[in-house]
TORVEXBA-332723 format. One record per residue (C-alpha): residue in three letters; residue number from 1; x, y, z. Coordinates in pm, whole numbers, plus 50000, padded with zeros to 5 digits. Layout:
! residues N
   r   k     u     v     w
 ALA NUM     X     Y     Z
...
***
This chain:
! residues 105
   r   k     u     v     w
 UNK   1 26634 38731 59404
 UNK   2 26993 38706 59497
 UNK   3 27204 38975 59646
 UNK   4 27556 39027 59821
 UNK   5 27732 39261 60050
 UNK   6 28088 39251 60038
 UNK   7 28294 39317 60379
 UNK   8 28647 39279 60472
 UNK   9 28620 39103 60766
 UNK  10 28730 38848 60961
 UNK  11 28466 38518 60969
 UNK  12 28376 38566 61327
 UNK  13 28340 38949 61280
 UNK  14 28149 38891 60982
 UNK  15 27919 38637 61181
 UNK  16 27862 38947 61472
 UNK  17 27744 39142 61183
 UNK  18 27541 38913 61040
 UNK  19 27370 38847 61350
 UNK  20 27286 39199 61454
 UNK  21 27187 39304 61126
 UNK  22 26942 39063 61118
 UNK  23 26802 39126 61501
 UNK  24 26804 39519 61423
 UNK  25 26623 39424 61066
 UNK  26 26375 39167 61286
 UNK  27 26306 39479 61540
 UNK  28 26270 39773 61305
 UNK  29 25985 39586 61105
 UNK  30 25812 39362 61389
 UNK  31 25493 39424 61167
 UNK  32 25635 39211 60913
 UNK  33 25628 38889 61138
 UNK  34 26020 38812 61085
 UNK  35 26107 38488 61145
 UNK  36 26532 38441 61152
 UNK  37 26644 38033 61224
 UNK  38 27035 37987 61235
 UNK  39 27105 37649 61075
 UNK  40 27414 37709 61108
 UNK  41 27692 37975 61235
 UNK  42 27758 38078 60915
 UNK  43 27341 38014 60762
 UNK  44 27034 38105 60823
 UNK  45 26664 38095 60667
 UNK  46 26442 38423 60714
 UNK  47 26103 38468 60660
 UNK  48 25845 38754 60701
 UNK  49 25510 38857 60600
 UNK  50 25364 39136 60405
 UNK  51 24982 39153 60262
 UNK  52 24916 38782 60345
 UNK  53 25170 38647 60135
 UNK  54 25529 38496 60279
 UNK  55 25861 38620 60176
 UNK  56 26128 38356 60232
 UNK  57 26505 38352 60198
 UNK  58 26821 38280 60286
 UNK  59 27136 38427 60419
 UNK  60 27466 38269 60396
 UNK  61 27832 38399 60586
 UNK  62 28106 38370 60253
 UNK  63 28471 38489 60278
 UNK  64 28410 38846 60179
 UNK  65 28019 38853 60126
 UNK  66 27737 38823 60331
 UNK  67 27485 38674 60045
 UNK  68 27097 38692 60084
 UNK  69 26897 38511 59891
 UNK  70 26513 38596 59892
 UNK  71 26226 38385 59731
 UNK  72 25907 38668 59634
 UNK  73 25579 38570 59584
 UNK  74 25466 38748 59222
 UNK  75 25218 38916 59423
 UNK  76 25514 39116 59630
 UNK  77 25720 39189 59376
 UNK  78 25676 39558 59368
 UNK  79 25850 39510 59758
 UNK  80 26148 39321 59621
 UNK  81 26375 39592 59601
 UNK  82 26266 39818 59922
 UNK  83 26326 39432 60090
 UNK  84 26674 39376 59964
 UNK  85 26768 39767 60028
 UNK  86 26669 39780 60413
 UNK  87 26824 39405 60436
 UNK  88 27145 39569 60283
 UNK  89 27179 39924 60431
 UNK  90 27127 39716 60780
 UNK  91 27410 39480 60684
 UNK  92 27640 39736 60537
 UNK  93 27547 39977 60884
 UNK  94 27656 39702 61090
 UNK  95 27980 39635 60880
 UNK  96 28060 40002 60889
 UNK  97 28023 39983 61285
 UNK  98 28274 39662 61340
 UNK  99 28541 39849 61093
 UNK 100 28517 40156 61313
 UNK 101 28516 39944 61662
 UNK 102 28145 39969 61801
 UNK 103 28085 39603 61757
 UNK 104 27897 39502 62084
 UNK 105 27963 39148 62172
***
């Protein structure tokens, strides 16, 4: 399943957001086993468990989109879209904090 969030930022901005969304998402479901590997600064591949089965993606840093790309066993399906909404609404949170200057370093 492929999804985008659009921002307006600048690439290293966009690359703080990236990052934090993905260490807040990582924190706020620990259950889930996430697994987050940077191949890049602008890539990275995620992974995380739910009811034995793997759920594996990636995320890549565009001009204007942050664009997540998730691979769902059949048997997860039903979790597809509650997994690309709390990837999202963490993304677009931390997009919405840059633009209003609480981006930590």
């Amino acid at each position: 399943m492929k999804h985008s969030v659009g921002h307006d930022l600048d690439p290293q901005t966009a690359r703080k957001v990236a990052r934090h969304a993905l260490e807040g998402y990582a924190a706020q479901f620990s259950q889930y086993s996430p697994q987050v590997n940077w191949l890049n600064e602008d890539a990275a591949t995620v992974s995380f468990a739910a009811k034995g089965l793997t759920i594996k993606g990636q995320v890549d840093l565009r001009p204007g989109e942050i664009a997540i790309d998730l691979s769902v066993p059949f048997a997860l399906k039903l979790f597809q879209k509650k997994a690309i909404q709390v990837v999202d609404g963490e993304i677009r949170e931390w997009v919405d904090k840059a633009k209003n200057g609480q981006m930590p370093d």
